[in-house]
C-alpha positions as CSV (number, residue, x, y, z in Angstrom):
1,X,107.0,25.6,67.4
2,X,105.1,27.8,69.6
3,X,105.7,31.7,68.9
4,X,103.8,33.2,71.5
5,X,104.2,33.7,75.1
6,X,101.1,31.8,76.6
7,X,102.0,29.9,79.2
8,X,98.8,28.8,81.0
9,X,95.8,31.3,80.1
10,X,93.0,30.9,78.5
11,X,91.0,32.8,76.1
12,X,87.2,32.8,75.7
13,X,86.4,35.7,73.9
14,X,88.1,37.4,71.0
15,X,88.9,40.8,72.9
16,X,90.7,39.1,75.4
17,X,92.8,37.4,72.6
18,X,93.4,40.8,70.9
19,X,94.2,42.7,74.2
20,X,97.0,39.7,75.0
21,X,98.4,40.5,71.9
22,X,98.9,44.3,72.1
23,X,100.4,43.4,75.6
24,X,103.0,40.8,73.9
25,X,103.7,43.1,70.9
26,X,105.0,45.5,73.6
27,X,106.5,42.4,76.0
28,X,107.9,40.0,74.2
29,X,108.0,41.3,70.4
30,X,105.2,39.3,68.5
31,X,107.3,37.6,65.4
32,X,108.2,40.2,62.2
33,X,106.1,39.2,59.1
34,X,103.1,37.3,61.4
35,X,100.6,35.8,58.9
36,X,96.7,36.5,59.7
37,X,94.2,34.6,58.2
38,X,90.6,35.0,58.6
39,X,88.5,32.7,57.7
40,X,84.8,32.0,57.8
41,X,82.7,28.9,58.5
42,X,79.6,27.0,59.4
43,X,80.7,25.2,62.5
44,X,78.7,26.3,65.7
45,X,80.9,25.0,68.5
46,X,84.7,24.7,69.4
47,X,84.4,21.1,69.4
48,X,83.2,20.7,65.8
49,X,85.7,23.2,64.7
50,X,88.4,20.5,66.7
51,X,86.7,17.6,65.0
52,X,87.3,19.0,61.4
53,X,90.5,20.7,61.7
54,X,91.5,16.7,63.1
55,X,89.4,15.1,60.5
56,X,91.7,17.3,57.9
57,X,95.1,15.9,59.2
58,X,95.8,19.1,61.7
59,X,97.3,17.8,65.5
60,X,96.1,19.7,68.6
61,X,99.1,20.5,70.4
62,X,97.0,22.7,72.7
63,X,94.2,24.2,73.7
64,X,93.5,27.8,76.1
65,X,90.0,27.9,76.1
66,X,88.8,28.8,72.1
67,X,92.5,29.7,71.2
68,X,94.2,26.4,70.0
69,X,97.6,26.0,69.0
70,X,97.9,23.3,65.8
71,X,100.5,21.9,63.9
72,X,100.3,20.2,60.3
73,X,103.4,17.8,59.2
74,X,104.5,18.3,55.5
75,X,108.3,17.3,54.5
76,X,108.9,16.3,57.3
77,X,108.7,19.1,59.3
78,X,105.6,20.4,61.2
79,X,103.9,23.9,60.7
80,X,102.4,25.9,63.4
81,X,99.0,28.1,63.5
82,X,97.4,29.5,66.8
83,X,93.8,29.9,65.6
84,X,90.8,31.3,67.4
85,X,87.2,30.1,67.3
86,X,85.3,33.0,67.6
87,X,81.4,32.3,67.6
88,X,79.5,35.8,67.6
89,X,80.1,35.7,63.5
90,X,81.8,32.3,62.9
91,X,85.0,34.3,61.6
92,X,87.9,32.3,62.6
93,X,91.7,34.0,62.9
94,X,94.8,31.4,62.0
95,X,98.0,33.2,62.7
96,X,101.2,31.7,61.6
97,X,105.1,32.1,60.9
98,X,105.1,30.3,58.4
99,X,105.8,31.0,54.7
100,X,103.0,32.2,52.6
101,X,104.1,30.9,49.6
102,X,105.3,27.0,50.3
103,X,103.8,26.1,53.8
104,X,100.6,27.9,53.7
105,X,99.0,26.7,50.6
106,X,100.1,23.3,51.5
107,X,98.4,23.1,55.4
108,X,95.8,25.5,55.5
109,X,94.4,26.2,51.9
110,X,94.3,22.5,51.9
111,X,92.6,22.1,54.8
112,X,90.2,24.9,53.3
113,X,89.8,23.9,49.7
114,X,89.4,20.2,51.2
115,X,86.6,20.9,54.0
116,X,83.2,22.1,53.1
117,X,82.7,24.2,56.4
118,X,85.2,26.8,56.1
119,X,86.0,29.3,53.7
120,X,88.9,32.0,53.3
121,X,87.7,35.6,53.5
122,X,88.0,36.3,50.2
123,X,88.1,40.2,49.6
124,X,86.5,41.2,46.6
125,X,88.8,43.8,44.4
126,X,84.8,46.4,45.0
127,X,85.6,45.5,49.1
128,X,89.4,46.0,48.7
129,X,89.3,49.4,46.8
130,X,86.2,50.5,49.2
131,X,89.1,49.8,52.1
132,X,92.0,51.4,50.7
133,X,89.5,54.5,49.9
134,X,88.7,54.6,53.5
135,X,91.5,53.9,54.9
136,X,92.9,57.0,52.4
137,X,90.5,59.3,54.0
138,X,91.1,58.4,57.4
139,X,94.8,59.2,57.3
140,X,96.3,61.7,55.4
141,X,99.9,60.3,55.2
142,X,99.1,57.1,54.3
143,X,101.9,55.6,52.0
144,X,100.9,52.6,49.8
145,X,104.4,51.0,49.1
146,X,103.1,47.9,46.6
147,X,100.4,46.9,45.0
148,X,98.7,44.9,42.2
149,X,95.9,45.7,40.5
150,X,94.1,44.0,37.5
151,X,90.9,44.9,35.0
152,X,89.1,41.9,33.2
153,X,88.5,42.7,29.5
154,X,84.2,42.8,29.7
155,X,84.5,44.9,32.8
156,X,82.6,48.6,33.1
157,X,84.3,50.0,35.3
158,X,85.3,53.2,33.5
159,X,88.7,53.9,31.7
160,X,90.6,56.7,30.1
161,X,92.5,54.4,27.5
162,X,91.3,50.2,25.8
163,X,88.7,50.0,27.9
164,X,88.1,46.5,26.2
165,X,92.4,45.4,27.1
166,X,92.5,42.9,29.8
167,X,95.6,44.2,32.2
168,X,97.6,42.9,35.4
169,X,99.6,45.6,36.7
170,X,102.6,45.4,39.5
171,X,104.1,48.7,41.2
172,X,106.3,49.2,44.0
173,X,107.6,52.8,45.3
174,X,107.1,55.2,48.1
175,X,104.6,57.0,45.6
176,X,102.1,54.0,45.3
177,X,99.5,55.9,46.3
178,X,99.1,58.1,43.6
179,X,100.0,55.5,41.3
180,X,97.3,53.6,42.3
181,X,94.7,56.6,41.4
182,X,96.3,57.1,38.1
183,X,96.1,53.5,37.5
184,X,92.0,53.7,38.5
185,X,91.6,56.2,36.5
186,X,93.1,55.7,33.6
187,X,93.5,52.1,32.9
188,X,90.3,51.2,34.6
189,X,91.7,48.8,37.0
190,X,90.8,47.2,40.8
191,X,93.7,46.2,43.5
192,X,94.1,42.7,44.5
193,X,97.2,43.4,46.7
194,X,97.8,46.0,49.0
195,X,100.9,46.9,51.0
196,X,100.1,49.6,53.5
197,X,102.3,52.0,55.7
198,X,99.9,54.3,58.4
199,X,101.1,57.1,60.2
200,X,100.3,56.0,63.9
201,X,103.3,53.1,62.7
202,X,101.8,50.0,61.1
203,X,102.9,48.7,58.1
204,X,101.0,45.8,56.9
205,X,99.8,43.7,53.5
206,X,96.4,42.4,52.9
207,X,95.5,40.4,49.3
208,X,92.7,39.1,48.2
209,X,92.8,35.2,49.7
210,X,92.6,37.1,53.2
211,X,95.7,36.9,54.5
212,X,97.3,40.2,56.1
213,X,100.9,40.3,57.1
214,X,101.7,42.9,60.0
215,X,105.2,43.9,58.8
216,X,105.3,46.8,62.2
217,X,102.8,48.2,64.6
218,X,99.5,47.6,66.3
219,X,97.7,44.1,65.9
220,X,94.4,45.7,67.4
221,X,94.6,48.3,64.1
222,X,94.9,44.9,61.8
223,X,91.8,43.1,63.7
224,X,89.8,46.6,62.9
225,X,90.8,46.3,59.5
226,X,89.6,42.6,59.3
227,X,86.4,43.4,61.2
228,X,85.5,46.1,58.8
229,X,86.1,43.2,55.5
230,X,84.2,41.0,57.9
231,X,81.3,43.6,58.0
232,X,80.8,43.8,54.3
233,X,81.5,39.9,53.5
234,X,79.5,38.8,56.0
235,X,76.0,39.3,53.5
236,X,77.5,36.4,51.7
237,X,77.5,33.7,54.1
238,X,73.7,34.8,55.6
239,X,72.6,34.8,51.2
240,X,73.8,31.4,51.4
241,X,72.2,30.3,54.6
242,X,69.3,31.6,53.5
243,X,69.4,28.9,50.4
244,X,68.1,25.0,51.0
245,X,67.3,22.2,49.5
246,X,64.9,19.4,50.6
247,X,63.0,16.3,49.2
248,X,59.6,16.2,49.5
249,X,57.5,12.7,49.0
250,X,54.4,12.7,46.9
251,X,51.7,10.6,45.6
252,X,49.1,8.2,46.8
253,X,52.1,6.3,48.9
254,X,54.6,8.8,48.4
255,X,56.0,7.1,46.3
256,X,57.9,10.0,44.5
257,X,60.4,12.0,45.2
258,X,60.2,15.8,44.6
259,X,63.4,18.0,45.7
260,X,62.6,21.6,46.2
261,X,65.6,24.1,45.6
262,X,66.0,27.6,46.7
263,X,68.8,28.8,45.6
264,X,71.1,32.3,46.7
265,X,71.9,34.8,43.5
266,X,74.5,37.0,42.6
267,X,73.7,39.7,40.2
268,X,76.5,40.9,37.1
269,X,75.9,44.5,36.3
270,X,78.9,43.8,33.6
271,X,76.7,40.6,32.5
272,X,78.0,37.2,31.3
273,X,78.1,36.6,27.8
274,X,76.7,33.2,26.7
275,X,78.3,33.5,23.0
276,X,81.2,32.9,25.5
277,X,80.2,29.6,27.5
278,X,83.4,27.8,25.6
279,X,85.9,30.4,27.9
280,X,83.7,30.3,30.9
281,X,83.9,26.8,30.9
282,X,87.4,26.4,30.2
283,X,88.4,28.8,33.0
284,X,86.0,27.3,36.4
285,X,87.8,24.2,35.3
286,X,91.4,25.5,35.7
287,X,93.8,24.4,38.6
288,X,93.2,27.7,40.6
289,X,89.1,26.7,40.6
290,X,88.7,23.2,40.1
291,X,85.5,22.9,39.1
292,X,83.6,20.5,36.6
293,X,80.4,21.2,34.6
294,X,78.0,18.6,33.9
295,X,74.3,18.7,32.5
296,X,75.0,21.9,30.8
297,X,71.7,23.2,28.8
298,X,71.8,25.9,26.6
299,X,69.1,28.1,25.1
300,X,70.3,30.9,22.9
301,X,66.9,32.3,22.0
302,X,66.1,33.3,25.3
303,X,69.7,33.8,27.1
304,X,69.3,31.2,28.8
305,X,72.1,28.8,30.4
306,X,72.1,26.1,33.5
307,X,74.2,23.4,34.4
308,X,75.1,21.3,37.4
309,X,78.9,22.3,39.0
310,X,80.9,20.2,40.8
311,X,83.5,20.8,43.1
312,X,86.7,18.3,42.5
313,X,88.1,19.1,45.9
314,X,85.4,17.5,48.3
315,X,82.9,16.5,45.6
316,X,80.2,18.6,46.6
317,X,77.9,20.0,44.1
318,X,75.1,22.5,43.1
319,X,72.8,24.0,40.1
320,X,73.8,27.0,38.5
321,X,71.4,29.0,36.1
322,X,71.8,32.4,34.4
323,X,70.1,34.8,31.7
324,X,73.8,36.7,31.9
325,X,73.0,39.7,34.4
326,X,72.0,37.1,37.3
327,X,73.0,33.9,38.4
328,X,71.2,31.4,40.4
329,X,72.8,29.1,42.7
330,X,70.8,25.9,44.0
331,X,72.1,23.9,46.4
332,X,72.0,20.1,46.2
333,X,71.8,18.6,49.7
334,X,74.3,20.1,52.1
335,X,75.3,23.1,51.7
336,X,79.2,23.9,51.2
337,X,80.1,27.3,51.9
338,X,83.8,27.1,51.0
339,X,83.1,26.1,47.4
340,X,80.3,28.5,47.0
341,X,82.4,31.5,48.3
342,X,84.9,29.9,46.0
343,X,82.3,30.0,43.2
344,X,81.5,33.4,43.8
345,X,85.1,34.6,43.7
346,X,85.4,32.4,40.5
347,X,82.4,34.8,39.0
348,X,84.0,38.2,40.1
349,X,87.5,36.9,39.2
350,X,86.8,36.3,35.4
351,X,83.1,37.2,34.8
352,X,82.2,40.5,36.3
353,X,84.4,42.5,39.2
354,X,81.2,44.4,39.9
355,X,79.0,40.9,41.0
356,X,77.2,41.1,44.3
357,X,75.3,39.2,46.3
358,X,71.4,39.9,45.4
C-alpha cells in the first residue's frame, strides 16, 4: 500500500524529493521505522531502470516523474518500495515499510543479487568507523545506543589483547559510545551496525548492506549521511568502469581471436595468505557469497594465485589474480557491478578489513 501522501506531483530531481519529505514528516507523520536503501547501478535512464526492475518481477504501480512507487508479490501478499532514480551519480533510494528481516531480503536483495546493474551500497566497516568518527566530532552529545562490531583473525588493525582471536561483538546501552572506543581499542575491532541518537532529534540505524532506518527526526539529516557514504563509495564504481574487456581479431584473415583484459585492483595492506586458498575458497562459496571457482592456478614459488570466479546468482563471471597484497579483477564481457561490489565486500569481509580500491 502506498505510505506517502503524493497525490499528483511529480518529482524530477532528488532535492525536490527530499524537500517533500521534510514537508510530510511535519504534515502527515512519514511511517516510524521507514527503511532507506541506497543503492548504486549502471543504468543511464529512468526507462532502463523501469525495464529491469519489470524484467526482475517488480509491478509499477506508479510513476511521478523519476519517483516510482513498486510493489513485489511474495506469500501472497504484495510489498511496497517508492524508489527514486537519481542520475547525477546513478545512486538510487528504495524506501520501504516493510520488514527488514523477511520481506526485504526476499524482494529487493533478490532483485539485487539477481540483476547485474545494481548493487547495494555496501559500507565498508574503514567507511563506517570513518562515519561514526565524524559524526562523533560533529556533535558532542551523540549517544550510540547499539552496535556490532567484528575483527577478522589476519587483520592489523592494532589491539591491546589476541590480536590474532577472530571476535563478533553485540552491545546495547545508553553508554555505547564509549563502549565502542574501548572495544576499538582494545579488542581491535570495526562496527558493522550502528544505531545512532543526535542531539538536533534523529535517531536512526545504518549497517553495512546499506540500509538506514530513521527511527525519529529529520530525513534531510539521513540523505546527508547517505551522500557522505556515497562520496567515499563512489571510487568503486568509476575503478570498475574504468575496467574492459574486448576481443580483438588477428592474423592474415583474422582468423583468431585475441581478448584483451583490463582489469580494476584492490590492494590488501593485511595481505592474503595463499597457504590459505583451502579457507578462501571454502568461504566465496558460502550461501551469503555464492560464488564458484573454476580454472584455479597456483604457483607457490612466486605467490602467485589466479582463477576464474563465477557468480551463481546471474551467471556472470570474471578473472581474479593475486601475489596476496593485490588483487586483480578482469572482466569477462559485460561488466556486472553488483557481483563485483559483492566481490569486493567478499574480500574486506573475510580477507582484509583494510582492502581498497587501487
Amino acid at each position: 500500500m502506498a505510505f506517502l501522501e503524493i497525490e499528483n506531483s511529480e518529482f524530477n530531481d532528488i532535492q525536490e524529493f527530499i524537500e517533500f519529505l521534510e514537508y510530510d514528516k511535519k504534515g502527515h507523520q512519514l511511517p516510524s521505522n521507514l527503511q532507506v536503501v541506497a543503492t548504486i547501478s549502471t543504468l543511464k535512464t529512468i526507462e532502463d531502470y523501469i525495464n529491469d526492475l519489470i524484467k526482475y518481477g517488480f509491478f509499477i504501480e506508479k510513476r511521478y516523474g523519476k519517483l516510482l512507487l513498486i510493489s513485489k508479490a511474495i506469500l501472497n501478499k504484495k510489498i511496497y518500495y517508492y524508489t527514486f532514480f537519481d542520475n547525477r551519480n546513478n545512486v538510487h533510494l528504495f524506501l520501504t515499510i516493510a520488514r527488514k528481516t523477511d520481506d526485504i531480503p526476499e524482494t529487493l536483495f533478490d532483485y539485487i543479487k539477481r540483476s547485474g546493474d545494481i548493487s547495494n551500497l555496501w559500507i565498508t566497516p574503514k567507511i563506517m568507523k570513518e562515519l561514526k568518527d565524524r559524526l562523533t566530532d560533529e556533535y558532542a552529545d551523540l549517544m550510540i545506543t547499539y552496535f556490532s562490531a567484528k575483527r577478522t583473525p589476519n587483520s592489523d588493525i592494532p589491539a591491546e589483547y589476541r590480536p590474532e582471536i577472530e571476535r563478533g561483538i553485540q552491545y546495547r546501552g545508553d553508554d555505547g559510545r564509549l563502549a565502542l572506543e574501548e572495544m576499538e581499542f582494545y579488542y581491535g575491532v570495526m562496527p558493522k551496525i550502528l544505531e545512532i541518537r543526535l542531539p538536533n532529534g534523529v535517531a536512526f540505524r545504518i549497517d553495512n548492506k546499506g540500509i538506514i532506518t530513521l527511527f525519529k527526526g529529520s530525513f534531510g539529516d539521513i540523505f546527508k549521511i547517505i551522500e557522505s557514504v556515497v562520496g567515499k563509495l563512489i571510487k568503486i564504481k568509476y575503478a570498475i568502469e574504468g575496467s574492459s574487456y574486448a576481443i580483438h581479431r588477428v592474423g592474415t584473415n583474422n582468423q583468431f581471436a585475441h581478448a584483451i583484459q583490463i582489469p580494476w585492483s584492490v590492494i590488501m595492506p593485511s595481505g592474503m595468505k595463499l597457504d590459505d586458498l583451502a579457507g578462501f575458497c571454502r568461504a566465496l562459496s558460502d550461501e551469503e557469497w555464492d560464488f564458484t571457482l573454476l580454472e584455479s592456478a597456483l604457483s607457490k614459488e612466486e605467490s602467485f594465485f589466479s582463477a576464474r570466479v563465477i557468480d551463481n546468482n546471474n551467471s556472470s563471471s570474471f578473472d581474479i589474480a593475486t601475489t596476496g597484497k593485490r588483487m586483480d579483477i578482469y572482466p569477462i564481457e559485460k561488466t556486472e557491478i553488483g557481483s563485483y561490489i559483492r566481490f569486493y565486500e567478499f574480500l574486506v569481509e573475510t580477507v582484509d578489513p583494510q582492502a581498497v580500491v587501487g
